[in-house]
C-alpha positions in Angstrom: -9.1 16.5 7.7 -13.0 16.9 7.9 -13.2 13.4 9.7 -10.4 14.6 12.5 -7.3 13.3 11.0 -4.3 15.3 11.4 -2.6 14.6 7.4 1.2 14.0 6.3 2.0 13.7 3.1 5.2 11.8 2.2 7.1 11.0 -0.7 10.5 9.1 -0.9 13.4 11.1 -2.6 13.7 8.2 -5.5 12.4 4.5 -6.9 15.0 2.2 -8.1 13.2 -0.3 -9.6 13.6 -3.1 -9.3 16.5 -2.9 -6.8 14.8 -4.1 -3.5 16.0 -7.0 -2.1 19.1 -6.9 -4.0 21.7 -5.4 -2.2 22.3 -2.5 -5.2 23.8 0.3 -3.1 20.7 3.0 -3.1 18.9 5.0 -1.1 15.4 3.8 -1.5 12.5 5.5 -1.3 10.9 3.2 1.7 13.3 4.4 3.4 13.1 7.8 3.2 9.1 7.1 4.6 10.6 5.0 6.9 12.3 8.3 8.6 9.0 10.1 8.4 7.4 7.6 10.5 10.1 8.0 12.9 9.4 11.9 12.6 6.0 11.6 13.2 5.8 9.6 16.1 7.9 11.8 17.7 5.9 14.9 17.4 3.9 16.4 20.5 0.8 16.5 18.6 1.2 12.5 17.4 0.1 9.5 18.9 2.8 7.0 17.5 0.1 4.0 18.6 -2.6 5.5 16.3 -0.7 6.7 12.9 -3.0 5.1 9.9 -0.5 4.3 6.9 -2.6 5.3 3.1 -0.7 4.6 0.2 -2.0 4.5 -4.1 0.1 2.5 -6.7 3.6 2.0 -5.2 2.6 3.7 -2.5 0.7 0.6 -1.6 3.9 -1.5 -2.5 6.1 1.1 0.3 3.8 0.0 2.7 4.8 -3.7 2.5 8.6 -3.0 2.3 8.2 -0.5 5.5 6.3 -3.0 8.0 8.4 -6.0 6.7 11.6 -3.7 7.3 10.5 -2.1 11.0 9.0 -5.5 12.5 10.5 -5.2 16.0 11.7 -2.4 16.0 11.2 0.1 18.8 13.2 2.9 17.5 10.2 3.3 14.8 5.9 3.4 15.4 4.7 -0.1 13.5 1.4 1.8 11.9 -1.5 1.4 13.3 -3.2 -0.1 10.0 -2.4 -0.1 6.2 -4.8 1.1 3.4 -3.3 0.1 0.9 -5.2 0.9 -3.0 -4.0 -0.7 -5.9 -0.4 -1.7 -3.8 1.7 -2.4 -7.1 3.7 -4.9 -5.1 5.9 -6.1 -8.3 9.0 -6.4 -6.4 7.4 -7.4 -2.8 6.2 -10.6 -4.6 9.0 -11.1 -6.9 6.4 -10.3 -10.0 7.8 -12.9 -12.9 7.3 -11.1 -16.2 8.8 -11.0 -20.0 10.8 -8.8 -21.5 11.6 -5.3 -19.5 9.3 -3.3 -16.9 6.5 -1.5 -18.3 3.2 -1.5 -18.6 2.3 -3.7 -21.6 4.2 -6.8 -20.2 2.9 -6.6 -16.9 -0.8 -7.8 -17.6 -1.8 -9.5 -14.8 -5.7 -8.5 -14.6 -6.6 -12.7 -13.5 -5.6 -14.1 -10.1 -2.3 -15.4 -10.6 -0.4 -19.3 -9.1 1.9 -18.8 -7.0 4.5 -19.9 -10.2 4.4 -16.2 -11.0 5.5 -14.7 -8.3 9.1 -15.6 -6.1 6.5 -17.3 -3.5 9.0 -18.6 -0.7 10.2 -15.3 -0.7 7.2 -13.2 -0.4 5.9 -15.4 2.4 8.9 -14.6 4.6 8.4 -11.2 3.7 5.2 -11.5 4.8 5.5 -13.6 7.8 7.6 -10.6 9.7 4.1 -8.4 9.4 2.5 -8.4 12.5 -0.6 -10.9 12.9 -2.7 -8.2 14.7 -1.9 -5.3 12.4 -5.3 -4.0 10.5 -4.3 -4.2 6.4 -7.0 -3.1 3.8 -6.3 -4.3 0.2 -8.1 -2.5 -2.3 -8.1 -3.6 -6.0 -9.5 -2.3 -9.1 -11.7 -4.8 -11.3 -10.2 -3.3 -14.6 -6.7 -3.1 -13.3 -3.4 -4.7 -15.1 -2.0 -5.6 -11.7 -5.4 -6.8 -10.3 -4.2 -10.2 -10.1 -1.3 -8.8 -8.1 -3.4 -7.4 -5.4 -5.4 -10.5 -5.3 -2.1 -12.7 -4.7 -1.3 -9.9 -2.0 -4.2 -10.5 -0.2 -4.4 -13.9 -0.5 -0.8 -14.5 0.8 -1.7 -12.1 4.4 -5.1 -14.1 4.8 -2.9 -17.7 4.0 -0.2 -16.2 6.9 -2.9 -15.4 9.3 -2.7 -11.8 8.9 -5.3 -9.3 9.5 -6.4 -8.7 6.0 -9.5 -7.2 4.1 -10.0 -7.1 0.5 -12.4 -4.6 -1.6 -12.2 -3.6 -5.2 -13.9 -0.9 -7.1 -14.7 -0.2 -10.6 -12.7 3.0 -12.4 -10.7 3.4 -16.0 -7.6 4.9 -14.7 -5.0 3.4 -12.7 -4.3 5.3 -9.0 -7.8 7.2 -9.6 -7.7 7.5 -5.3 -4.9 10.3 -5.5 -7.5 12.7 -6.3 -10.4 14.0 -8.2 -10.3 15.3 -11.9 -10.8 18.4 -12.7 -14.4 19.3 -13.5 -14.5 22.0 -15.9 -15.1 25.1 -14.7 -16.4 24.2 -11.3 -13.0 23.2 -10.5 -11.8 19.2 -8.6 -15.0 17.1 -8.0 -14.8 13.6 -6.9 -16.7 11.1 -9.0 -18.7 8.2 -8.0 -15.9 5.8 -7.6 -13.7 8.1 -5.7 -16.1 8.9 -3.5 -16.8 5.3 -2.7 -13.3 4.1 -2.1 -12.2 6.7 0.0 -16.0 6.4 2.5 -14.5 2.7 2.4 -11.2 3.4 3.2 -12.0 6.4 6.1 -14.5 3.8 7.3 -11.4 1.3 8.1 -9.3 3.8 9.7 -12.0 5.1 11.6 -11.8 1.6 13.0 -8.6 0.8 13.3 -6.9 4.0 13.9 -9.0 7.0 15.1 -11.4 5.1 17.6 -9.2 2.4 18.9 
């Protein structure tokens, strides 16, 4: 808000994991933030060419579905550019894992071959994004999914896509929703917080407020 931004905050009604790309009959969440799109960029105060997408966690992974999903479409704004932190992108992929989903069999911290992932499929995911749309990648070095985010990134640059990659160094997982609470003095960013999010205002100043 201090920088000029006007903010929406949007959240799907429900995640069915591992349903995307199946054909299971669900409402999915993506497309719930698919309609808020449409909402937006239909409001008097909106600019539909200059909406900046921000997304943590699966929030990251939305993002992916959503611009695969609305590619030429004109009944819906294609975002402006994607900041995407930590974009858990296990079904965008096609993640290969053991056992069932949770966290202690889906430790991927290294770069992974493209062996792990459904790779055919992700890259005709991928190849619907458009080649001029602005996407920022951001990783965290400690992260179990790190070698996710790397694949991610490495995929968009391999397709010609607009990519950038940065990674920051934190011990929780989605630290960029928000600060901690700080004792008595109330929410305070710490270092790493403030970093990523100067990086990531810094890309949509670019991409999406100054264009």
């Amino acid at each position: 808000l201090a920088r000029g931004f006007a903010v929406v905050f949007a959240e799907g009604r429900m995640e069915h994991e591992d349903a995307y790309g199946t054909g299971i009959p669900f409402e999915l969440d993506h497309l719930d933030v698919i309609q808020v799109l449409r909402y937006v960029g239909r409001q008097p105060w909106a600019d539909p060419r200059r909406i900046g997408f921000f997304g943590v966690s699966h929030g990251g992974e939305l993002q992916m579905k959503i611009v695969h999903e609305i590619a030429g479409r004109s009944d819906i704004p294609m975002p402006a550019a994607l900041a995407m932190c930590e974009p858990a992108v296990i079904e965008f992929l096609g993640l290969k894992y053991d056992g069932v989903r949770k966290e202690a069999n889906l430790q991927f911290r290294a770069p992974i071959p493209d062996g792990r992932i459904d790779v055919d499929r992700a890259r005709q995911r991928i190849a619907d994004v458009p080649s001029d749309l602005p996407m920022l990648v951001v990783g965290r070095d400690e992260d179990h999914l790190q070698g996710p985010f790397l694949k991610l990134h490495e995929l968009l640059v391999a397709a010609g896509k607009r990519a950038e990659w940065a990674s920051f160094s934190h011990p929780e997982h989605a630290y960029q929703f928000g600060p901690r609470r700080a004792g008595d003095e109330g929410y305070a960013p710490d270092a790493a917080q403030r970093a990523t999010l100067a990086h990531v205002l810094s890309f949509l100043d670019r991409h999406v407020r100054d264009r």
